[in-house]
N, C-alpha and C positions, 0 to 999 in steps of 0.2 A: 504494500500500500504506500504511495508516494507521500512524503511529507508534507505538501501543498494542502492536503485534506483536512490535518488535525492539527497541526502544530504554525501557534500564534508566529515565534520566531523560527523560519527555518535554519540549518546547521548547514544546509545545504551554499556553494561558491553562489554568489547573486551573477554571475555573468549576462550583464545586459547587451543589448543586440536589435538592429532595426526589423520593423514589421510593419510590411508593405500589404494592408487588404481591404476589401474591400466590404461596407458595413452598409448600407440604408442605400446602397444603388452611388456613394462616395468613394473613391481611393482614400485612403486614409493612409499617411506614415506616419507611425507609432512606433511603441517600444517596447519589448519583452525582456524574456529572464529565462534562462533552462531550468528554475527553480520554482517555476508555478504551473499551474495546471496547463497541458497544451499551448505549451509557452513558444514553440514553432509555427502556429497559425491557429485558423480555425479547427476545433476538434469536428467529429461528424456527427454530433449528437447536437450539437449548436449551432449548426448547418441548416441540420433539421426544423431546427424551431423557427429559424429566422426564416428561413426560405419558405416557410408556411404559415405564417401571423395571419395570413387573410383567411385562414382558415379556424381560427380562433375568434375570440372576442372581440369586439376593437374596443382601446380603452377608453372611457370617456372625455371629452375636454377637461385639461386639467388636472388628469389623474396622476395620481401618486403611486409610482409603480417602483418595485422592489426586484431588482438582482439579486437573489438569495445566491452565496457564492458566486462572487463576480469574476474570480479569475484577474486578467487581463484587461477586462473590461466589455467585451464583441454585443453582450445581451444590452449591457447599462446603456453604453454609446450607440448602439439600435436604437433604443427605445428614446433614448433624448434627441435624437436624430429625427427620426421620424414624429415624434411629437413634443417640439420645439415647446411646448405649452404645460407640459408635465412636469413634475418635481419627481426626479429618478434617484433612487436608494442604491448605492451598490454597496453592500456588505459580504463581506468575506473576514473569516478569521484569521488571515493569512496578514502581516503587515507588509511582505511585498506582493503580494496581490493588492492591497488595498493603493499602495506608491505609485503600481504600473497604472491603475485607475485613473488616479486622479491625473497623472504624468499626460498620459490618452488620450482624456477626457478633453483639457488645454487643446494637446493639438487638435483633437478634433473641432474644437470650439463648441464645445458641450456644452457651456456653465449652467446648465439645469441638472446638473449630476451633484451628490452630493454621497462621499464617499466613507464610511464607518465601518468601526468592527460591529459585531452585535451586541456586546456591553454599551456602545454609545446610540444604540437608539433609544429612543424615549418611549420608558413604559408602556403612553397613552397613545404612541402611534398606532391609525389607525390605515389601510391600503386598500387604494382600488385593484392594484392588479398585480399579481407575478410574474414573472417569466425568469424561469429558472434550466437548468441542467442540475441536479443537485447531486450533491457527493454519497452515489451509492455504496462505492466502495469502505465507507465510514464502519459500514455495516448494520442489518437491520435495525436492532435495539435503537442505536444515535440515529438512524437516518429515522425513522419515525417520530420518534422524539421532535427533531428539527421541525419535519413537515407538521406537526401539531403544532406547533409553537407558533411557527409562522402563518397557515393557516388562520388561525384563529386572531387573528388580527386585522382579519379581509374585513372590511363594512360589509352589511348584509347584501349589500347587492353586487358585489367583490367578485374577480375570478383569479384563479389559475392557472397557469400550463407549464406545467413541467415534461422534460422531454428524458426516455427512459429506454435504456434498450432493451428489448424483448429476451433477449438471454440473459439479462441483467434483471430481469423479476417486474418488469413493464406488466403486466399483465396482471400477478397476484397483489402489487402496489396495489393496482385502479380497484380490485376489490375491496383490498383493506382499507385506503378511504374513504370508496362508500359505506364502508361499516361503523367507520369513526367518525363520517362528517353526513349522519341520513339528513339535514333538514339543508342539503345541496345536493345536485346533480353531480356525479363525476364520473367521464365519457371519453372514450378514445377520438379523440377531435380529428388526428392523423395518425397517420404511419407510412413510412418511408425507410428505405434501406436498414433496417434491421433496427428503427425504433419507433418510440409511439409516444404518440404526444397527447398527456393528459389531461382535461381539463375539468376544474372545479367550478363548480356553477354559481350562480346567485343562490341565496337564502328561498328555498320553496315558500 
C-alpha cells in the first residue's frame, strides 16, 4: 500500500517534476511529485469520472463541492474549472498532496479552490456535491469509515460520485451504501473500462 494513502508526512524523496494535461477541455502545466498518488499523470479511474460528469448530477450554481483525496489536484481543478462559480474543497491527508494543490491550482488560475487536511474543515460544513476517486486501498474498515463521515455532511439535496473499480469491490460498495444511507438513492450512474461510477442521490 503506497504511503500517499495514510501517512500525513511522507518519508518518501518529494522529487518534483512538470505535468503537462489536460483538465476541463485546458492544457494545463503543472507540477507533481513521484510521492503522491498517480503522480505521473492522470490515473484511469479519474479519467473515468471526468470524462463522464455529464453523466452525473450537475452541480448546482454555486455549489460547494469537495475532492475527498485530492491527490495532485485533476478532480478539484475540474471542478473549479468548469464551475468558475463554486467554492471547491480539496482535502487530502497527504501534506504534499495538499502543496501540489494549491501549487496547480495558481497555475491553473483556480482561486475558487480552497485547499485542507481534514482536521481543518469546519465541523459545520455542510456540501452540495462530491466527486471523488477514494482511497480503496486504505482498506475496508477506514474506507467506510471515510465515506460515512463525508457523506453525511451532503445537505439533503446533496450528491455523490465516487468512481470505483469493479475488481476493487465497485459493486458490493454500491450495496453497502445503500444499506447505510436508505433515505438516498445510490446507482451505478456509469461504467467504463473496468470501473463504475457511483452515485449518491438526494434525501428521498
Amino acid at each position: 500500500m503506497d504511503e500517499h494513502y495514510f501517512t500525513p508526512s511522507p518519508r518518501t524523496d518529494d522529487r518534483r517534476f512538470p505535468l503537462s494535461v489536460r483538465l476541463a477541455g485546458r492544457d494545463l502545466d503543472l507540477v507533481s511529485s513521484s510521492s503522491v498518488f498517480s503522480g505521473r499523470g492522470l490515473d484511469k479511474a479519474t479519467a473515468v469520472l471526468l470524462d463522464r460528469l455529464d453523466e452525473i448530477a450537475e452541480p448546482p450554481s454555486g455549489a460547494r463541492i469537495l475532492d475527498l483525496g485530492c491527490g495532485w489536484g485533476p478532480i478539484a481543478l475540474s471542478a473549479a474549472l468548469l464551475h468558475p462559480e463554486a467554492e471547491v474543497w480539496a482535502v487530502d491527508v497527504s501534506e504534499r498532496a495538499r502543496e501540489l494543490t494549491a501549487v496547480n491550482a495558481r497555475r491553473a488560475g483556480a482561486d475558487n479552490v480552497r485547499v485542507l487536511s481534514p482536521q481543518e474543515v469546519p465541523e459545520d460544513l455542510l456540501l452540495d456535491v462530491i466527486w471523488s476517486n477514494p482511497p480503496i486501498r486504505i482498506g475496508k474498515p477506514a474506507l467506510h469509515a471515510l465515506l460515512l463521515e463525508w457523506t453525511a455532511r451532503l445537505r439533503p439535496e446533496g450528491t455523490a460520485a465516487l468512481v470505483v473499480g469493479k475488481n476493487l469491490g465497485a459493486d458490493p460498495l454500491a450495496r453497502w451504501l445503500g444499506e447505510q444511507l436508505p433515505q438516498r438513492s445510490v446507482a451505478k450512474a456509469a461504467s467504463a473500462k473496468g470501473f463504475r461510477i457511483l452515485e449518491v442521490g438526494p434525501v428521498r
